[in-house]
N, C-alpha and C positions, 0 to 999 in steps of 0.2 A: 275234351278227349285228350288221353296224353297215350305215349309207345307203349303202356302197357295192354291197352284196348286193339293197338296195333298188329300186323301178322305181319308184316315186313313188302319188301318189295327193293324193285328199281327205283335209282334218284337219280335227277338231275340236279347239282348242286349251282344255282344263279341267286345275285351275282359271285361269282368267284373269283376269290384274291390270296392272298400269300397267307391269310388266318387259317385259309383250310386246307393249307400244305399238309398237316400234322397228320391230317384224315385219311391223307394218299398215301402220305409215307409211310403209314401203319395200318394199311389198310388189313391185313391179314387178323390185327384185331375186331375187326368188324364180325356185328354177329351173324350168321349162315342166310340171317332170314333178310340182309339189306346185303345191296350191291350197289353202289357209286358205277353208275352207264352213263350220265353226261356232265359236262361241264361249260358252263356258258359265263362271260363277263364281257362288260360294256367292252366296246373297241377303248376308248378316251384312257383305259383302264391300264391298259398296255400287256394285258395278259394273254390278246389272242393269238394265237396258233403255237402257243406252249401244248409240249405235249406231256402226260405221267404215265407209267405201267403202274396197270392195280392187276396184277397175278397175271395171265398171260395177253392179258389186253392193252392197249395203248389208247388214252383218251386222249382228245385232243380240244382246248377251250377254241368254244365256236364264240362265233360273234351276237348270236342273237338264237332266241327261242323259235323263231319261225320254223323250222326244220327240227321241232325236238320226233325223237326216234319214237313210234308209236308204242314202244311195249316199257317205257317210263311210267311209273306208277305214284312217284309224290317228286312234289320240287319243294325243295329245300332251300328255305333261306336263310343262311347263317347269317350272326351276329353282323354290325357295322362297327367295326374300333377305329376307323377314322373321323374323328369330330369334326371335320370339314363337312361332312353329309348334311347338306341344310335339307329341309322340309318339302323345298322345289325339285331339288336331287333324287333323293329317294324319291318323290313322287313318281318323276319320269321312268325309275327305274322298276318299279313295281307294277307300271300301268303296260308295261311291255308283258306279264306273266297273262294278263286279262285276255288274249286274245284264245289262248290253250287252256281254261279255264276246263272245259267240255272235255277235253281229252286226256286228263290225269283223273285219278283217285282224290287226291287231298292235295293240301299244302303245307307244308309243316314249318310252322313261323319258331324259327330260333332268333332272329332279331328282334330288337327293344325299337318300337315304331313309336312316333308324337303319335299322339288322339286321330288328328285328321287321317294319316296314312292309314294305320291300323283300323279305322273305324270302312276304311274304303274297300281295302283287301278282304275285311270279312262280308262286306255287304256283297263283294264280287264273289265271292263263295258260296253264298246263300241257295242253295237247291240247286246246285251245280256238281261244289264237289264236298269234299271235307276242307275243314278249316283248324287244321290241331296246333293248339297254341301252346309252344312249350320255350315261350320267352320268360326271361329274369321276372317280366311285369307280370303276369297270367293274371287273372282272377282268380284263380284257383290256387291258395296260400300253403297246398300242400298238407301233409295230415301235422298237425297241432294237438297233441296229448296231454292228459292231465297226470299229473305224477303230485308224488309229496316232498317240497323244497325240504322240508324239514329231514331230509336224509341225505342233502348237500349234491356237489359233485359227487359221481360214482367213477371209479375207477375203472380207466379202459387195461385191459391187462397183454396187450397184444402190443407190440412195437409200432408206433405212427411217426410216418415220415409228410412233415409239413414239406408244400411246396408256393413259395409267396413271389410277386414280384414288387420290381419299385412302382412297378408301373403296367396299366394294362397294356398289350404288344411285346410280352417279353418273354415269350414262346415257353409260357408256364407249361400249356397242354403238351408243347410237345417233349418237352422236361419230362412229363409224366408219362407220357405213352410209353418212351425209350425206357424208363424205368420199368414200367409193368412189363413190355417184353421180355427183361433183363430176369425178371422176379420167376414169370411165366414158365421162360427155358429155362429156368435152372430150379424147376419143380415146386415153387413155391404158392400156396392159395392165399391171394389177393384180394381185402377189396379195396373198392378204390371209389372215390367221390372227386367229378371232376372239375372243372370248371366252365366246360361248354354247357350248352342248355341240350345236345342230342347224344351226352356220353350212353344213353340205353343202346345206342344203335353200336355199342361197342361192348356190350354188354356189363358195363358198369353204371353208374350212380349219377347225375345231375346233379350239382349243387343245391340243398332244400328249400326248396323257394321261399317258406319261412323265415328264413335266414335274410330275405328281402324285402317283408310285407312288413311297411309303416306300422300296422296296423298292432304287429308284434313289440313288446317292448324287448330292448337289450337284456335285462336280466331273464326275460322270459327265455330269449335265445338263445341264449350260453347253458341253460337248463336242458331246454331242448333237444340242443346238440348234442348234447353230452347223452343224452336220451336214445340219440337216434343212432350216437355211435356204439351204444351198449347194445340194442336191437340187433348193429348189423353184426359183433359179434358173436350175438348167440344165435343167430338165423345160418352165418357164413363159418363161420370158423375159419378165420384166416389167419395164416402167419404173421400176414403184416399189412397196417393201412396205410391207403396213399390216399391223402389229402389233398387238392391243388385252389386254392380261396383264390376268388376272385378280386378284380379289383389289385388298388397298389397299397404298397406301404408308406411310399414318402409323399410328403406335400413340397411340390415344386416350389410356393408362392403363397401371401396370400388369396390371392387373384385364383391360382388353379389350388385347390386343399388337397384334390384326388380324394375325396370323400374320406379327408383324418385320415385314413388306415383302420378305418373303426372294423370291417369285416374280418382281417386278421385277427385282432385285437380281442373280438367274443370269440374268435374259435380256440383261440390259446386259452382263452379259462373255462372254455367246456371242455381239454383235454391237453396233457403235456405230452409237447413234441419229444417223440427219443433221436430224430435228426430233421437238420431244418435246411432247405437249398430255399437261395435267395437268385433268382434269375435278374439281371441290371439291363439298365441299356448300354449304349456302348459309350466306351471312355475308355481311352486308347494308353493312359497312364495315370488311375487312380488308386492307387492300393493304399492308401494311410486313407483315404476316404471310404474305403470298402471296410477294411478295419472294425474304422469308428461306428459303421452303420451296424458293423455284425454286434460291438458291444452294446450299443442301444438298445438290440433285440434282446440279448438278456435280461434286460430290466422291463422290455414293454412285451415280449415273449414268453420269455422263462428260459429260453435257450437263443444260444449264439447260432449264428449259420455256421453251418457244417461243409456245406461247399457252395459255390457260386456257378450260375452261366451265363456270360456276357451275350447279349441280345445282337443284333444290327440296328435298334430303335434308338434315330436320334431327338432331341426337340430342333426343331426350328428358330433358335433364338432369334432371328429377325423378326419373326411372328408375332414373336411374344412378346419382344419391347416396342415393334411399331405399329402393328396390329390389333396389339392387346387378344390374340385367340390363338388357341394353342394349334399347332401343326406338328405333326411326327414324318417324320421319312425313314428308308431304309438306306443301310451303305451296303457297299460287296460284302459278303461271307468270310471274302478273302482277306479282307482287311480285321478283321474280327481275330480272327486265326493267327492272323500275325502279332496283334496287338496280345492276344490269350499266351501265345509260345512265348514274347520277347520281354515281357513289361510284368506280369505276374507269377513267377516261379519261387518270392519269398513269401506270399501268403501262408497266413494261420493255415486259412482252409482254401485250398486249392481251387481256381477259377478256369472252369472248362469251356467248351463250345460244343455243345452236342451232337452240332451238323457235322464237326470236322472227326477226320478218322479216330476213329479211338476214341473220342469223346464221351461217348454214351459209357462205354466201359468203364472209362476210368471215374466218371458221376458214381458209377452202380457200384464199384468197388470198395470208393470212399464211402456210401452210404452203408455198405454190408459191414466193413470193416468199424464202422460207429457203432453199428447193431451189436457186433459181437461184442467191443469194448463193452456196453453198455450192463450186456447179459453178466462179462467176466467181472466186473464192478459188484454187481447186485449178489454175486456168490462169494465174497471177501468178509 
């Protein structure tokens, strides 16, 4: 079963963490038929009794599902992007949902579970409630068409704005909400494919899971894509597509690869970028390093980034040389913002922070202002 079988409803979003900030803060993207009514993450988490406004209400993260509101309808389990989650962890964390099993509709798995969890949550769903699976992993590889290679790439003829990170944790999605909002109010029809696994609930695109399934070969997928972006053209007719590929682009190490960058890598030859934002983590003075990464994309993209937004996602180097396992943390916002204002104002292409004032603005500006370059180009 996936959201399109869905009629909508109340969520309770558990566990909840700082990934599904982007979902509150744009909440007004959300489609008529979903509403965000609770929010719950472990105490250990340190996110309890934060409060959000989603439209005239105020949630507030509870410590525990015991007390969920009875007119909650699915609980939602977003992604885990911290790789600290061992198998023991998320066990405990899941086996807390099993008690309200009876009292929800479904569950709708947008986290990537080992075998054993995932095989336990749906067994615990079994003739209870729904079990809709719309992880990276599904069984379900998504619709996979046959077309004729022998007529190559086809040309997407609409403006596409890649959006990539170095790394996963580099608030790509919310890069991309701020943009669609930007696009939305100032009259423009959008589509957009994003990087979460419940963008329906926003009424846009999920990443194609195709795009995921071993089972697919690389040349098949670049064919694919390029397939499904011509579909949503002639289906949507839109001014302009936003892209946001999951996954990263740099490999830390041998030790961490960040899986190549290979996901970038097929979507840029099923379709050329007309602008590219590269989202970083944080580095408080690197601009000859930002640079050199935007001209690498040239060669391994076809286009250079066009604007940058530096993350709060640091590594842990401790971790990582005496640990050997990777760890990410966050810093203040505030330090972000400072390091954005005081250290990057000679860049090529401009390095924002989308949380801080202005920020979103001045990303959507830069990106329109490439669109238009682009158009005033092609009529010369």
């Amino acid at each position: 079963m996936n959201f399109e079988n869905l009629q909508g409803g109340k969520i309770c979003i558990y566990p909840y963490s700082e990934e599904v900030q982007p979902l509150l803060r744009h909440h007004t993207l959300l489609s008529s038929a979903w509403k965000v009514a609770s929010l719950v993450s472990p105490r250990s988490w340190g996110f309890v009794g934060r409060e959000f406004r989603c439209g005239n209400e105020i949630l507030k993260v509870e410590p525990s599902l015991e007390h969920l509101p009875d007119d909650i309808d699915y609980i939602l389990i977003p992604e885990f992007f911290e790789n600290l989650m061992e198998t023991s962890i998320v066990k405990r964390i899941l086996s807390r949902v099993l008690p309200v099993l009876g009292k929800i509709r479904g569950i709708i798995l947008s986290a990537v579970l080992d075998g054993e969890n995932y095989e336990m949550l749906k067994s615990a769903c079994a003739g209870i409630c729904e079990f809709i699976d719309v992880s990276a992993t599904s069984s379900d590889p998504g619709p996979v068409q046959q077309f004729e290679k022998r007529k190559g790439i086809l040309e997407i003829d609409v403006p596409v704005i890649g959006i990539m990170g170095m790394w996963d944790g580099t608030d790509k999605f919310e890069v991309s909400l701020a943009l669609r909002e930007k696009f939305l109010k100032d009259g423009y029809q959008v589509s957009q494919i994003g990087s979460r696994n419940y963008c329906e609930m926003m009424g846009f695109h999920s990443f194609p899971r195709f795009m995921l399934n071993p089972t697919v070969g690389e040349e098949e997928k670049i064919y694919q894509f390029n397939r499904y972006l011509k579909q949503l053209v002639e289906e949507e007719s839109p001014d302009v597509i936003l892209i946001t590929i999951p996954g990263g682009t740099q490999q830390l190490n041998n030790q961490f690869p960040n899986r190549f960058g290979i996901l970038p890598f097929l979507v840029s030859k099923a379709v050329v970028f007309d602008a590219l934002i590269l989202c970083t983590i944080y580095e408080p003075n690197a601009g000859e390093l930002f640079e050199l990464i935007s001209t690498s994309f040239k060669y391994k993209y076809g286009c250079e980034a066009d604007a940058f937004h530096m993350s709060n996602m640091v590594f842990d180097v401790a971790s990582i040389s005496e640990k050997e396992a990777m760890r990410l943390h966050h810093i203040a916002r505030s330090d972000v913002e400072k390091a954005v204002n005081e250290n990057y104002a000679g860049l090529a292409a401009p390095m924002v922070d989308v949380y801080s004032a202005g920020g979103a603005e001045k990303l959507y500006h830069t990106i329109v202002d490439k669109l238009t370059e682009n158009v005033a180009d092609a009529m010369l």
